[in-house]
DSSP file (Angstrom, degrees, kcal/mol; ACC not computed):
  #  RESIDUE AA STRUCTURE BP1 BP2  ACC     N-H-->O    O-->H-N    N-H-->O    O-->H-N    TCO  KAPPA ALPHA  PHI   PSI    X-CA   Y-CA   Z-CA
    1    1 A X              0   0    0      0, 0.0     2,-1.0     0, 0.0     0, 0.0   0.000 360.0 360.0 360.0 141.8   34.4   -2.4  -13.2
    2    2 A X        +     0   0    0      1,-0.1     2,-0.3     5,-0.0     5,-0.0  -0.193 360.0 109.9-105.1  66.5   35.2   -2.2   -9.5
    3    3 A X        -     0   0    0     -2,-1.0     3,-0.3     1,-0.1    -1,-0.1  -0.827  61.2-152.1-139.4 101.1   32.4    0.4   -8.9
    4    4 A X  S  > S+     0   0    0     -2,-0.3     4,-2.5     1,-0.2     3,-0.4   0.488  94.4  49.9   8.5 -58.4   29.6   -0.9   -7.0
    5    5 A X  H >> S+     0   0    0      1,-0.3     4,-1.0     2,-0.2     2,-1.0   0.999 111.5  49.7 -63.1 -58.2   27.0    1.8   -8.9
    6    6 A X  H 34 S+     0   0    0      1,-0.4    -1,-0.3    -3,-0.3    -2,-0.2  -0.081 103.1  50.0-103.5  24.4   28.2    0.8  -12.0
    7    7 A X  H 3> S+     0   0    0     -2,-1.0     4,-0.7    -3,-0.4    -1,-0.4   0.524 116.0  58.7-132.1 -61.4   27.9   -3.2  -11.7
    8    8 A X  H <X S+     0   0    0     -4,-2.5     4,-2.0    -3,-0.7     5,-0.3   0.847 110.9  41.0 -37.6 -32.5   23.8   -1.7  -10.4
    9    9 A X  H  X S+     0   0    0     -4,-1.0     4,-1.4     2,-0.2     5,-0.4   0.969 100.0  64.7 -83.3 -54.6   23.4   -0.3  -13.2
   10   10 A X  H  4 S+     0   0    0      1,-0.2    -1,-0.2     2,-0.2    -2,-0.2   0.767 116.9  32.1  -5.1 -54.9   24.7   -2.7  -15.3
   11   11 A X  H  < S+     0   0    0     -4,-0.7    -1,-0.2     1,-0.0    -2,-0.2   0.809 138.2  18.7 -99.7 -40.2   21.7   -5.2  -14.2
   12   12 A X  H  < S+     0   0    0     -4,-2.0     6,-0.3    -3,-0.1    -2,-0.2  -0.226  97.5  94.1-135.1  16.5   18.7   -2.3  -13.6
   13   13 A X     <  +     0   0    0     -4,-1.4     2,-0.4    -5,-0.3    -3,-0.1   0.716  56.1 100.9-100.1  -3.0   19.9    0.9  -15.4
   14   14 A X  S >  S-     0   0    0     -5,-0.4     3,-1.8     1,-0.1     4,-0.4  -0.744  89.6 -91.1 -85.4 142.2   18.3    0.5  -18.5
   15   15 A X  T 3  S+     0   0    0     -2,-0.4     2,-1.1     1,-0.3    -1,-0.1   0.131 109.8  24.9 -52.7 174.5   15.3    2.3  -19.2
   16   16 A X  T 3  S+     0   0    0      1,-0.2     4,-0.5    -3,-0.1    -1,-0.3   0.305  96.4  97.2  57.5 -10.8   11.9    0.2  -18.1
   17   17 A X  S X> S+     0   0    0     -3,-1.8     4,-2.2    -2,-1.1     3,-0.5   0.935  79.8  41.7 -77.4 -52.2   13.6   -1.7  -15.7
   18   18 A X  H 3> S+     0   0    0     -4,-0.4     4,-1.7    -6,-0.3    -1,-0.1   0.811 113.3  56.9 -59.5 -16.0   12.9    0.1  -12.4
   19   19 A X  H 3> S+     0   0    0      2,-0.2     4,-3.2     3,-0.1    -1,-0.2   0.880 105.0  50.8 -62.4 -36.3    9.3    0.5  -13.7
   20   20 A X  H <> S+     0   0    0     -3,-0.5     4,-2.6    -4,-0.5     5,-0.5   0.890 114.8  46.5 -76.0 -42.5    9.0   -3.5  -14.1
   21   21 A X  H  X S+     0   0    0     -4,-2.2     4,-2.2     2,-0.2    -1,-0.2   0.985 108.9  53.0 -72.1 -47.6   10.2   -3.8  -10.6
   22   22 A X  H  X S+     0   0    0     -4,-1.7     4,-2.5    -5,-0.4    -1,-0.2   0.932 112.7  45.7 -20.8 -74.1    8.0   -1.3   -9.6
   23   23 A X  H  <>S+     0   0    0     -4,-3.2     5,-0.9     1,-0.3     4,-0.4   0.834 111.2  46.7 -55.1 -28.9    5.2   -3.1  -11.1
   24   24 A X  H ><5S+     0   0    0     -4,-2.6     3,-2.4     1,-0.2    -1,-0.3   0.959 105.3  60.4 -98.1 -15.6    5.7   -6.1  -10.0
   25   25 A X  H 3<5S+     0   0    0     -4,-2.2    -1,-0.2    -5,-0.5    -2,-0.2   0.899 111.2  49.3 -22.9 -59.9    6.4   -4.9   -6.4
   26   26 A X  T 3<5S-     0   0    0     -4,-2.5    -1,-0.2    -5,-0.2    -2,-0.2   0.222 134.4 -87.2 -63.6  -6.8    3.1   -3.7   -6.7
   27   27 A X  T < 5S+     0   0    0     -3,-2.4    -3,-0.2     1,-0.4    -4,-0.1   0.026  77.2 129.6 130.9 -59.0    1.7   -6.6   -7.9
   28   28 A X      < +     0   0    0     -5,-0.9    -1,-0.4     1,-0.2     3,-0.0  -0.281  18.5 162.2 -59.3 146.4    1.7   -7.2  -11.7
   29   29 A X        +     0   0    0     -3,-0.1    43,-2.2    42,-0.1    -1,-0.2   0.708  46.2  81.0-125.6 -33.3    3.0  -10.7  -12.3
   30   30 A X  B  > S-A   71   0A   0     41,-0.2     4,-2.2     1,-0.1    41,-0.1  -0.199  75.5-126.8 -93.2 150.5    2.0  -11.4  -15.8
   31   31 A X  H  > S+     0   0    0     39,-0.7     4,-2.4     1,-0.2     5,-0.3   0.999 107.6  47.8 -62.7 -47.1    3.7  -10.2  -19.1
   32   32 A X  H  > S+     0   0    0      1,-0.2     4,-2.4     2,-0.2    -1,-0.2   0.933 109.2  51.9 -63.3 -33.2    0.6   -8.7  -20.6
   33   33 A X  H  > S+     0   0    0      1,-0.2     4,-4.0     3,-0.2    -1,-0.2   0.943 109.7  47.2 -63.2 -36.2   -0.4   -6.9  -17.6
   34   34 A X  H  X S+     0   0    0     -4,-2.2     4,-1.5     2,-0.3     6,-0.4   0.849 108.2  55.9 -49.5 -46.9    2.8   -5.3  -17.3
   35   35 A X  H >X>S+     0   0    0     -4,-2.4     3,-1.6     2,-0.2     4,-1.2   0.988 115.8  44.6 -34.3 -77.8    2.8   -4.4  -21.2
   36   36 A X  H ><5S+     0   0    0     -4,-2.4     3,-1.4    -5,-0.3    -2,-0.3   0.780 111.1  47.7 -46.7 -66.5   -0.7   -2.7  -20.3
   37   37 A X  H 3<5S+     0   0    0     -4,-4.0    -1,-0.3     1,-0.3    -2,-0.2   0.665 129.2  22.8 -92.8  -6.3    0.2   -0.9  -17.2
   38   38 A X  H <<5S-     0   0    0     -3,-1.6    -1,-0.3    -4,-1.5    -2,-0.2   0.261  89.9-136.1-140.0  45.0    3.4    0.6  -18.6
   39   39 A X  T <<5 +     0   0    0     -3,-1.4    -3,-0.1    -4,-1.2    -4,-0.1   0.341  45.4 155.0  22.6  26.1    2.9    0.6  -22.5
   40   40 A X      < -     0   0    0     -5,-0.5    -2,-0.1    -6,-0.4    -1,-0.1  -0.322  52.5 -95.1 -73.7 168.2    6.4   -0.7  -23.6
   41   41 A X     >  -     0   0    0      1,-0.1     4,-2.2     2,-0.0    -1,-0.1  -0.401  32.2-122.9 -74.2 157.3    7.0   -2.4  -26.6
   42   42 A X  H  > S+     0   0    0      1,-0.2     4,-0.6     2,-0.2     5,-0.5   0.768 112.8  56.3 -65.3 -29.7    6.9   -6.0  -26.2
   43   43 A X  H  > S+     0   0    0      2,-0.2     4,-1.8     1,-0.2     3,-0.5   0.895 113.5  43.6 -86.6 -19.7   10.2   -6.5  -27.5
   44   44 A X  H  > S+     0   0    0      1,-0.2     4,-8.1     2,-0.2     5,-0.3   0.982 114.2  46.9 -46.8 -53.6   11.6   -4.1  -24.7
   45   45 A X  H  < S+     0   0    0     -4,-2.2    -1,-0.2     1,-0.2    -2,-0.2   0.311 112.6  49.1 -91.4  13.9    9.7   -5.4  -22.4
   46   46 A X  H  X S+     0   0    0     -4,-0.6     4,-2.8    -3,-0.5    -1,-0.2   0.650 115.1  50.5 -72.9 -67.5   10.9   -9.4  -23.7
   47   47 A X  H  X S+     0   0    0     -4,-1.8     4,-2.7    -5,-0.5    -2,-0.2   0.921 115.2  37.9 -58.8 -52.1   14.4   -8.1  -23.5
   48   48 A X  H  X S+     0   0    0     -4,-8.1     4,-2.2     1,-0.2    -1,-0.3   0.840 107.8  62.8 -83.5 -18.5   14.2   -6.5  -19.7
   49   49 A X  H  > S+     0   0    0     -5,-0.3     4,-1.9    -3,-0.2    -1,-0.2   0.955 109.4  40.0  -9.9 -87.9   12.2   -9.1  -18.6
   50   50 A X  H  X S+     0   0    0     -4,-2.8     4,-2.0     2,-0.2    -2,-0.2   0.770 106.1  62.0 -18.6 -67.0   15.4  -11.7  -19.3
   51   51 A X  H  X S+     0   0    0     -4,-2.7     4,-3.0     2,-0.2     6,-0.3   0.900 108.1  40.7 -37.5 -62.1   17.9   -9.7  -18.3
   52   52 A X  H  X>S+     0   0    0     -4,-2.2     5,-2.2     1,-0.2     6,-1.8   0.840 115.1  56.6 -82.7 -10.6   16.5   -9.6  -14.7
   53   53 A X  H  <5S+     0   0    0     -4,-1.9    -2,-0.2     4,-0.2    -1,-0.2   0.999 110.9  36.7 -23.4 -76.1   15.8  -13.1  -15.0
   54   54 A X  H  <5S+     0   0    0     -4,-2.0    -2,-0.2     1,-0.2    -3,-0.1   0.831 114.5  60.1 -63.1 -35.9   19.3  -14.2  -15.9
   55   55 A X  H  <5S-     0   0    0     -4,-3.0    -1,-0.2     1,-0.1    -3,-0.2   0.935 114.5-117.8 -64.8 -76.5   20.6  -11.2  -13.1
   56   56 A X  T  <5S+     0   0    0     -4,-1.6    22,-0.4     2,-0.1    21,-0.3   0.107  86.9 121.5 130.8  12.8   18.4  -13.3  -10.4
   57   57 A X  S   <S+     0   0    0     -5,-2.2    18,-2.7    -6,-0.3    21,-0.7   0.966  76.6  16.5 -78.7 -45.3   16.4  -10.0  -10.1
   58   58 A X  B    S-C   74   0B   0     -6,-1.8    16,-0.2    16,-0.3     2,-0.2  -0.235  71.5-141.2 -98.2 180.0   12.7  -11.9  -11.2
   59   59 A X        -     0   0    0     14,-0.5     2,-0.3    12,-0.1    -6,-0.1  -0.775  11.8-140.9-161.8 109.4   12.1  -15.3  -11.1
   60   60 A X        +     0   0    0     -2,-0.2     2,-0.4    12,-0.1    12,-0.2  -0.499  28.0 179.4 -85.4 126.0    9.8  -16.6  -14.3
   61   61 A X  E     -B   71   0A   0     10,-4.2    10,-2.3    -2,-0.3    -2,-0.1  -0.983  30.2-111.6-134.5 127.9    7.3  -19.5  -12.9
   62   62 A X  E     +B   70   0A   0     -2,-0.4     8,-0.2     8,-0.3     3,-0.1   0.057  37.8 166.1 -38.6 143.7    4.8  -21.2  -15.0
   63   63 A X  E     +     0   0A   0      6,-0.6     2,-0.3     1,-0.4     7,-0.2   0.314  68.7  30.3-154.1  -1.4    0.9  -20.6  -14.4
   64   64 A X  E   > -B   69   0A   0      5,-0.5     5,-0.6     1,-0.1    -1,-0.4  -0.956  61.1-161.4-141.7 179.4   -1.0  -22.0  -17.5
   65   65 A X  T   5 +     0   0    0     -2,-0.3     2,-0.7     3,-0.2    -1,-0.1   0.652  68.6  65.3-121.4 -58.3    0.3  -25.1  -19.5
   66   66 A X  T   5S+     0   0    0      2,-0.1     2,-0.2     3,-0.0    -1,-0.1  -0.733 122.6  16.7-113.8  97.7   -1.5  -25.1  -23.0
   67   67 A X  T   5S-     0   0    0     -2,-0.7     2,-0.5    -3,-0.1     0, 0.0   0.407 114.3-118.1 -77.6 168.0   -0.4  -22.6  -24.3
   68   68 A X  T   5 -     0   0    0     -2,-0.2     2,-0.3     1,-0.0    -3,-0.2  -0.710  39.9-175.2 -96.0 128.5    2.7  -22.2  -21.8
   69   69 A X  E   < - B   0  64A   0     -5,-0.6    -6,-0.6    -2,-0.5    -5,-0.5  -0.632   6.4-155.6-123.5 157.4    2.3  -19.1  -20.1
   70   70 A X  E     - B   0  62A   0     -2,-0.3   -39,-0.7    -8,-0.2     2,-0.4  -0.902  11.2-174.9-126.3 106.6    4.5  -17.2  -17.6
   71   71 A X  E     -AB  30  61A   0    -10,-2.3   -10,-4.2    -2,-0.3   -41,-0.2  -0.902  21.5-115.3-131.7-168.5    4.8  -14.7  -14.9
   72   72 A X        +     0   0    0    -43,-2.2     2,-0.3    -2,-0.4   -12,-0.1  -0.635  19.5 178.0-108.2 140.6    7.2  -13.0  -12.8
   73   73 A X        -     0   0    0     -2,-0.2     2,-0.5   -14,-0.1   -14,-0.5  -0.858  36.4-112.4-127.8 162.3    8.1  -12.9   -9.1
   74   74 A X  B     -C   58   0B   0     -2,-0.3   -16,-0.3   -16,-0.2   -17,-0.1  -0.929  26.1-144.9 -80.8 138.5   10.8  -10.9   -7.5
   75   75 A X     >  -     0   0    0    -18,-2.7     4,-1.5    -2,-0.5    -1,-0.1   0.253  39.7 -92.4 -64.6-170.2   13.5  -13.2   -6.2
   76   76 A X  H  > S+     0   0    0      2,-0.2     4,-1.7   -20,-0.2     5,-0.1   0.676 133.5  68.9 -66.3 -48.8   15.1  -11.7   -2.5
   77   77 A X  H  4 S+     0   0    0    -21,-0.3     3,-0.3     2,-0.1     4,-0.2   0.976 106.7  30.4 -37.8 -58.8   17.4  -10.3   -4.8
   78   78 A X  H >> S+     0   0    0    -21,-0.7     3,-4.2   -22,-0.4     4,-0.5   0.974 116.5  54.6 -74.3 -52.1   14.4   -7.7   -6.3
   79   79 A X  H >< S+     0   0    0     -4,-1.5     3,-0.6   -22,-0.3     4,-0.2   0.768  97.1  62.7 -77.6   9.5   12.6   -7.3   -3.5
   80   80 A X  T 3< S+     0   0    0     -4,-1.7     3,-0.3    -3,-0.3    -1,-0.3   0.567  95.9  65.4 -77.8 -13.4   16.0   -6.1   -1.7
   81   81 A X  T X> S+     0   0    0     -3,-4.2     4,-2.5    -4,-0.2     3,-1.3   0.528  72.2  96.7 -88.5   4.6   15.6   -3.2   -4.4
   82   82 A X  H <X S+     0   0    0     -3,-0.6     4,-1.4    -4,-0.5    -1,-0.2   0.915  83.7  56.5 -51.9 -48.3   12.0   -1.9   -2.4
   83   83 A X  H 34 S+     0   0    0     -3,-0.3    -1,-0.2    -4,-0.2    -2,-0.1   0.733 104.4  48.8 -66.0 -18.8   14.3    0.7   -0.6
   84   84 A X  H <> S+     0   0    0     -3,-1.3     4,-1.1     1,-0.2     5,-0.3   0.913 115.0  43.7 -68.1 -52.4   15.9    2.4   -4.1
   85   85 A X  H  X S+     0   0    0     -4,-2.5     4,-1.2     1,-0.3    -2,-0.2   0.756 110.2  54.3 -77.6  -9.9   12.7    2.9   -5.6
   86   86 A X  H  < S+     0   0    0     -4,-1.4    31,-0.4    -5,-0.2    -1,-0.3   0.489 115.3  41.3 -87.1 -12.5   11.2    4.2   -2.2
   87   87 A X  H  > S+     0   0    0     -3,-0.3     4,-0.7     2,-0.1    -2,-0.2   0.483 117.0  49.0-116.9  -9.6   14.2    7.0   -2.1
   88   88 A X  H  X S+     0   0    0     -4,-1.1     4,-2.1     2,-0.1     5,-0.5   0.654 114.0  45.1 -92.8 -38.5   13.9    7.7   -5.9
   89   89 A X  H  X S+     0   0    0     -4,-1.2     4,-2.6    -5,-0.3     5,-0.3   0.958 116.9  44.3 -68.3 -41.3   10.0    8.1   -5.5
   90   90 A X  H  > S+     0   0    0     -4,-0.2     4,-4.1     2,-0.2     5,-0.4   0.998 115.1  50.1 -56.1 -65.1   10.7   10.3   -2.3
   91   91 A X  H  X S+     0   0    0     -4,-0.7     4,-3.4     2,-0.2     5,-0.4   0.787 114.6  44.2 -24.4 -61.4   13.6   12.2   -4.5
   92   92 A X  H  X>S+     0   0    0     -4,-2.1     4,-2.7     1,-0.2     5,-0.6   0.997 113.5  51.4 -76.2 -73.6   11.0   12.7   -7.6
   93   93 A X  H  X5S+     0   0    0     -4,-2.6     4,-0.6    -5,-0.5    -1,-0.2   0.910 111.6  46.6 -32.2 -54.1    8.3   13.8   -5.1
   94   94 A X  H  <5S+     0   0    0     -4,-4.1    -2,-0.2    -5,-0.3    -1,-0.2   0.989 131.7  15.7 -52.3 -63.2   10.7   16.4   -3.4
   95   95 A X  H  <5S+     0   0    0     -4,-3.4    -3,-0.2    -5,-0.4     3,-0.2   0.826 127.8  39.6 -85.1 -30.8   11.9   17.9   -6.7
   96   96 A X  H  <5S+     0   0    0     -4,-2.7    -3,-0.2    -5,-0.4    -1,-0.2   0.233  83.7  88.4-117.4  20.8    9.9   17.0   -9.5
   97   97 A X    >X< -     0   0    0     -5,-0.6     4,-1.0    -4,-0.6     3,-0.9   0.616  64.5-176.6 -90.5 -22.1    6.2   17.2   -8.3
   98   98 A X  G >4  -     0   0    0     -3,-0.2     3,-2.2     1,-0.2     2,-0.3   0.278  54.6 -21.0  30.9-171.8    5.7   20.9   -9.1
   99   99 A X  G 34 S+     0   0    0      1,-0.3    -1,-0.2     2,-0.1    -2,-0.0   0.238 137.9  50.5 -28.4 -24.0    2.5   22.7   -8.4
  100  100 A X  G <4 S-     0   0    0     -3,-0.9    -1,-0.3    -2,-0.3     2,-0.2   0.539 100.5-144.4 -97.3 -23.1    0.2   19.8   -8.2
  101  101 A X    <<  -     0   0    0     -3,-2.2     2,-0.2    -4,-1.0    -1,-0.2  -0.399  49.0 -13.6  93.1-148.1    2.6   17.9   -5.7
  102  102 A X        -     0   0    0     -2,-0.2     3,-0.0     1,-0.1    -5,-0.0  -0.502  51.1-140.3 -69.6 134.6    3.2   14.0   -5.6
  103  103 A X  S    S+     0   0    0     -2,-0.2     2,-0.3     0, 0.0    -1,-0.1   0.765  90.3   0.9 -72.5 -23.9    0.6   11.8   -7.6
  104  104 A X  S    S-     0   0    0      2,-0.0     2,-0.3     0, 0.0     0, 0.0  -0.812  75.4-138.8-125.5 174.0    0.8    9.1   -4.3
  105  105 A X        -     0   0    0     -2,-0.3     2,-1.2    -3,-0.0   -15,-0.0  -0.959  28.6 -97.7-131.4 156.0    2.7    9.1   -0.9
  106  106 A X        -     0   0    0     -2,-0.3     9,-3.0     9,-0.1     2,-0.5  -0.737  41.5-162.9-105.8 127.0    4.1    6.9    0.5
  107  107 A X  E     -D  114   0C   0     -2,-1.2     2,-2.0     7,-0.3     7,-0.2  -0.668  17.5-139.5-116.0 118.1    2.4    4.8    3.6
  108  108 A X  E >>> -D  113   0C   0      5,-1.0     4,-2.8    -2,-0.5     3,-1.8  -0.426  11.9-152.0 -92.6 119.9    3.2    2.8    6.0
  109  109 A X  T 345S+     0   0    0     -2,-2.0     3,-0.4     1,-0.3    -1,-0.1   0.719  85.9  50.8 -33.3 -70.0    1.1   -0.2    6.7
  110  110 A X  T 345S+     0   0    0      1,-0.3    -1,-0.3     2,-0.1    -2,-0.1   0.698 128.0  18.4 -59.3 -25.4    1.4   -0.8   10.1
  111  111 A X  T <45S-     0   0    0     -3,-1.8    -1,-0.3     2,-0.2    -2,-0.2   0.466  96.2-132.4-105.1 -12.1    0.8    2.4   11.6
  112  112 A X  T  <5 +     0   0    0     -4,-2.8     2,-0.3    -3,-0.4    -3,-0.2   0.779  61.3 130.1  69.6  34.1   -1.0    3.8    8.3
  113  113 A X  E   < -D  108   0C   0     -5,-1.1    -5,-1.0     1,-0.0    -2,-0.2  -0.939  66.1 -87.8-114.4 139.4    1.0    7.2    8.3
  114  114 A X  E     -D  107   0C   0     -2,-0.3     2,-0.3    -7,-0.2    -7,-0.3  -0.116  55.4-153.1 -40.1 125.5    3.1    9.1    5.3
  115  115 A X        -     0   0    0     -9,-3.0     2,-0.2    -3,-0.0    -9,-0.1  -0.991  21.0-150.4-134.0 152.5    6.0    7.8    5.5
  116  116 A X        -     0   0    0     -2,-0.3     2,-0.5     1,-0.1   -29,-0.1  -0.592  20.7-125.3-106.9 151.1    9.9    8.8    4.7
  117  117 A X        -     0   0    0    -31,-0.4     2,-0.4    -2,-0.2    -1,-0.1  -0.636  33.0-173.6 -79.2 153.0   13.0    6.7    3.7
  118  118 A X        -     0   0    0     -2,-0.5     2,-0.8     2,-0.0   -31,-0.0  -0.935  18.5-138.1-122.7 118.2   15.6    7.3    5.9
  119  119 A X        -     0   0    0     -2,-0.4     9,-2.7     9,-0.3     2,-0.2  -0.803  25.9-169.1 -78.0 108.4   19.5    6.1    5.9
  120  120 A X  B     -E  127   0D   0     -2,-0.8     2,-0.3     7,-0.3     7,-0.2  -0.680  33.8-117.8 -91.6 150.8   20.8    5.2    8.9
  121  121 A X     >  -     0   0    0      5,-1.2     4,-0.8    -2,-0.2    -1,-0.1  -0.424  32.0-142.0 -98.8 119.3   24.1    4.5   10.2
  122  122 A X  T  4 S+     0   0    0     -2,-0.3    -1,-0.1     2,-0.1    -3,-0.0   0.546  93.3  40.7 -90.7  -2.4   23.6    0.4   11.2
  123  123 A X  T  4 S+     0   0    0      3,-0.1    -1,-0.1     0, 0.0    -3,-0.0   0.790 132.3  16.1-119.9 -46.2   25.8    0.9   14.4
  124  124 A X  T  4 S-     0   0    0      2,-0.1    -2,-0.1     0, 0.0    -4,-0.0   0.728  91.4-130.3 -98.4 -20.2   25.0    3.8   15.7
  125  125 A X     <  +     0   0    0     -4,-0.8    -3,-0.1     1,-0.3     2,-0.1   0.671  48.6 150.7  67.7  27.8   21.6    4.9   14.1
  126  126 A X        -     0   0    0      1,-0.1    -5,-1.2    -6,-0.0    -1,-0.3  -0.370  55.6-105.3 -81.5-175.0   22.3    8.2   13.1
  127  127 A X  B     -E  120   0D   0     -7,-0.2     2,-0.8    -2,-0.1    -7,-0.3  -0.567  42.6-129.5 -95.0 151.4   20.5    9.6   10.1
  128  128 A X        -     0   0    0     -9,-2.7     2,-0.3    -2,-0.2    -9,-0.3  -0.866  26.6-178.0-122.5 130.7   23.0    9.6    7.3
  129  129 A X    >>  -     0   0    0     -2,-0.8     3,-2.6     1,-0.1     4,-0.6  -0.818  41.3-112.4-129.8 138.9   23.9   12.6    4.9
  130  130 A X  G >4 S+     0   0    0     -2,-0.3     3,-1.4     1,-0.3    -1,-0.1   0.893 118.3  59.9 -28.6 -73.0   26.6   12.4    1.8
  131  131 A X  G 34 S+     0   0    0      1,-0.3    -1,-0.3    -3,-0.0    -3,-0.0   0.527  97.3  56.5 -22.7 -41.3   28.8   14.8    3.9
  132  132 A X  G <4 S+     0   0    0     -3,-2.6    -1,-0.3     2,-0.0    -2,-0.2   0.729 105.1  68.6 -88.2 -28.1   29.0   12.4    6.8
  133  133 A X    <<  -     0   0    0     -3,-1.4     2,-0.3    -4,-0.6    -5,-0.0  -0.665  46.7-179.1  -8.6 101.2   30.5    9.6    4.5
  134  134 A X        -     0   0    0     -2,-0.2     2,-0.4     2,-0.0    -3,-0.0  -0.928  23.3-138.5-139.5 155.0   33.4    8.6    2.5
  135  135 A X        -     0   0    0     -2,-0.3     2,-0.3     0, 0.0    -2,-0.0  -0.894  25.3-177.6-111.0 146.3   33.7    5.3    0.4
  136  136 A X        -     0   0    0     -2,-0.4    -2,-0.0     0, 0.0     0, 0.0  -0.981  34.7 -91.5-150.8 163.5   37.1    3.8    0.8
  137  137 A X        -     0   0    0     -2,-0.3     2,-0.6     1,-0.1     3,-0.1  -0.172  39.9-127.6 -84.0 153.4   38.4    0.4   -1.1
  138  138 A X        -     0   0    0      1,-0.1    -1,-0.1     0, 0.0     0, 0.0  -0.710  37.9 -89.4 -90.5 146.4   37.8   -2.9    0.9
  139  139 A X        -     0   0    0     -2,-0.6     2,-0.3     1,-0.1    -1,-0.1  -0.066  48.2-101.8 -49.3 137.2   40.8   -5.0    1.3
  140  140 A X        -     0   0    0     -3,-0.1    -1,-0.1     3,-0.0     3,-0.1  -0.564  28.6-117.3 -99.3 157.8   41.5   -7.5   -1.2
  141  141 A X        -     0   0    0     -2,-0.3     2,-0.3     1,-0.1    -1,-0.0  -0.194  36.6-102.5 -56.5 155.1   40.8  -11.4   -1.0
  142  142 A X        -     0   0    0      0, 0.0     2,-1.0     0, 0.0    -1,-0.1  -0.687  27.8-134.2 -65.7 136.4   43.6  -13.7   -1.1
  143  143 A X        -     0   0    0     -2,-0.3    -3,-0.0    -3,-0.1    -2,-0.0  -0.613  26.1-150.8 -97.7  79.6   43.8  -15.1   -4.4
  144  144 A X              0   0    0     -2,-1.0     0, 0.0     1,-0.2     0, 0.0  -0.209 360.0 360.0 -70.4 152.5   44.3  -19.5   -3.7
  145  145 A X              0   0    0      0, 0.0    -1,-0.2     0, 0.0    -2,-0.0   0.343 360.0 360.0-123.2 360.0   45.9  -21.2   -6.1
């Protein structure tokens, strides 16, 4: 499909995948801890595992030998996806926190203060709003033969 989202989704749109990136953002590397912290079935959690393998999202590196054991890193590829889940967490906070508010915030380390995602403009540095936008097709490659 020549739609951007819909080749993202393709690779992380399935249920339990932005959580495993989550986690392992966070830290978890190993399958069982990941099982525990987010109580999918193993064969889910097999299956999405793989998938961002094979995508290039994770990257499975041996860490015991007998029995052969596994865990999971993000590649550059996953950890290039820290900014989604940090504008989906913001999103959920904004809308979906109700009465009790956010269960975390988000902080930033070096100055140790709440902090918001923002989209910026990469030439000019404005803040960037849907409204100020338009997507338009990129020119196509020459095709050698």
């Amino acid at each position: 499909m020549r739609c951007s989202i819909a080749r993202t989704l393709d690779v992380i749109g399935e249920s339990w995948t932005l959580l495993i990136i989550r986690d392992v953002l966070q830290g978890a590397r190993r399958f069982d801890d990941l099982q525990t912290n987010l109580g999918v079935a193993t064969n889910t959690l097999t299956s999405r595992l793989k998938r961002l393998t094979d995508a290039g999202v994770l990257e499975r590196r041996p860490y015991q030998d007998n029995p052969p054991r596994f865990e999971y890193a993000l590649t550059e590829k996953g950890r290039s996806l820290s900014p989604i889940l940090l504008s989906l967490t913001q999103w959920g906070d904004a809308y979906l926190a109700g009465s009790e508010g956010p269960p975390r915030f988000i902080v930033h380390e070096p100055c140790g203060h709440r902090a918001a995602v923002k989209v910026v403009c990469t030439h000019c540095g404005s803040g960037i709003k849907a409204k100020d936008v338009r997507m338009v097709d990129a020119p196509k490659k020459a095709v050698r033969r």
